[in-house]
Rosetta silent file (secondary structure, phi, psi, omega in degrees, C-alpha in Angstrom):
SEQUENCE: XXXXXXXXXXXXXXXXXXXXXXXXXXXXXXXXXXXXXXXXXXXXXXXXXXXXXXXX
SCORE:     score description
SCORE:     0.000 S_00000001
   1 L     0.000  -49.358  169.657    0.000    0.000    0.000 S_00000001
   2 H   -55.015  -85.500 -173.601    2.634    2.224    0.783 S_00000001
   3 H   -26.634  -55.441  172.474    4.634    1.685   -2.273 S_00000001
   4 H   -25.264  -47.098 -125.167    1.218    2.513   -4.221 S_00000001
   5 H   -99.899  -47.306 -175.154    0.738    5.830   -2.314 S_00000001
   6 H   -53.026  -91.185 -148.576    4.970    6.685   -3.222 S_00000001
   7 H   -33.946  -46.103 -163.330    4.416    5.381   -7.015 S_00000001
   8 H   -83.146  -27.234 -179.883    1.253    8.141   -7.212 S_00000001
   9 H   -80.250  -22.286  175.630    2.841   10.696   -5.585 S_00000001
  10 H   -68.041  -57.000 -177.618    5.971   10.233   -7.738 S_00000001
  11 H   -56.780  -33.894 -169.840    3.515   10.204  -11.024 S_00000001
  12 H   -79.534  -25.863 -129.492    1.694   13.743   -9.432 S_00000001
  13 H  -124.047  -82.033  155.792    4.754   15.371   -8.710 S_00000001
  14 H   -18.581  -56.362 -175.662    6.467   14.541  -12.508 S_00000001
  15 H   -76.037   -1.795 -174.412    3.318   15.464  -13.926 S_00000001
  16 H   -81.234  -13.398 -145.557    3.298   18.524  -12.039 S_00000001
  17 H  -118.919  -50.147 -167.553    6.730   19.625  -13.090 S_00000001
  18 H   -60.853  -12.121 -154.742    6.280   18.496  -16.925 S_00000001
  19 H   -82.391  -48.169  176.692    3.165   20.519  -16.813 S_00000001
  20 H   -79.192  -31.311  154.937    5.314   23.668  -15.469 S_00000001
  21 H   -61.993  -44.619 -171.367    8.154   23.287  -18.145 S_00000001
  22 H   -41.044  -54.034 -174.515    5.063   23.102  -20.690 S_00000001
  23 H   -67.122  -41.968  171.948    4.321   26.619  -19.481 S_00000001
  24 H   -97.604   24.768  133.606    7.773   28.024  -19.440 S_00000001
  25 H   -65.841  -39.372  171.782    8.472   26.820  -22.763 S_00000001
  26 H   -70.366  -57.304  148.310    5.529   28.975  -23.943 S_00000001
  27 H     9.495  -81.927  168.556    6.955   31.665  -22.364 S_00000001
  28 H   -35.902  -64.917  170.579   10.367   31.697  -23.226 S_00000001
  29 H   -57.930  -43.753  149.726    8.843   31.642  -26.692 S_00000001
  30 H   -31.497  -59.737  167.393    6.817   34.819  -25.990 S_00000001
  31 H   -59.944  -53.257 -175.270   10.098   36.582  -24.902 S_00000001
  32 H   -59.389  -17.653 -178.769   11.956   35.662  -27.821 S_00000001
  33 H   -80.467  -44.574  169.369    9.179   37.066  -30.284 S_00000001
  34 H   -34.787  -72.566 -119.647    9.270   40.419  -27.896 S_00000001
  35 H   -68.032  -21.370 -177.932   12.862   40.453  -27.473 S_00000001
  36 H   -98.360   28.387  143.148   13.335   40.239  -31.711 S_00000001
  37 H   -60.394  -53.587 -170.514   10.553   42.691  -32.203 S_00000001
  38 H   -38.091  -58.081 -153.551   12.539   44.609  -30.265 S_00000001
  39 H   -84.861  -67.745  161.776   15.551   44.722  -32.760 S_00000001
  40 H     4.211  -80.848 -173.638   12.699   45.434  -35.836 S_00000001
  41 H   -61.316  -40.262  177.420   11.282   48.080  -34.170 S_00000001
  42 H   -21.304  -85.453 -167.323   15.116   49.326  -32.879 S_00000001
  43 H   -49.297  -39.817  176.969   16.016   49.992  -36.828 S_00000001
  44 H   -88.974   19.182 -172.149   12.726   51.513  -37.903 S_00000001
  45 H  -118.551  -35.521 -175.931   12.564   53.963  -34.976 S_00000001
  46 L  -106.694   30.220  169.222   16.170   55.194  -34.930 S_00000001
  47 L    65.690   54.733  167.789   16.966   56.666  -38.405 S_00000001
  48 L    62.032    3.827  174.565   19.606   54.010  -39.159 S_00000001
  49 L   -57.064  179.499  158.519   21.508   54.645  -35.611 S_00000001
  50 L  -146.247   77.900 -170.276   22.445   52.622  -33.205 S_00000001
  51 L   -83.425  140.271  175.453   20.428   53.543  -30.479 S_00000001
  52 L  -104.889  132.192 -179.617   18.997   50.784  -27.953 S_00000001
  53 L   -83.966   27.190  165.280   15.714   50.265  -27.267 S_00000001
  54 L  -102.663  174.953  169.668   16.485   48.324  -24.045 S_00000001
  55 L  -105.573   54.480 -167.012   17.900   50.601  -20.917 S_00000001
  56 L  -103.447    0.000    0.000   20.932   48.483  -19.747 S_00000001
């Protein structure tokens, strides 16, 4: 019985965590479509400079 209760809790706990990489895979992919928008918009905003649109 015990092994059962480990074995389910092993399967919730894995599916919990593939479930949360699922979600920060989507993510990730949201920031990269920002962050190369970013460099798009950079060039058509700054006259051909090379001005940043981040603040760093």
């Amino acid at each position: 019985m015990l092994l059962l209760i480990l074995v389910l809790l092993l399967a919730l706990i894995l599916g919990g965590a593939g479930f949360a990489v699922h979600i920060l895979w989507w993510f990730a992919l949201a920031v990269l479509v920002l962050w190369l928008l970013g460099f798009v918009f950079r060039g058509a905003s700054s006259g051909g400079g090379r001005g940043r649109w981040y603040r760093w």
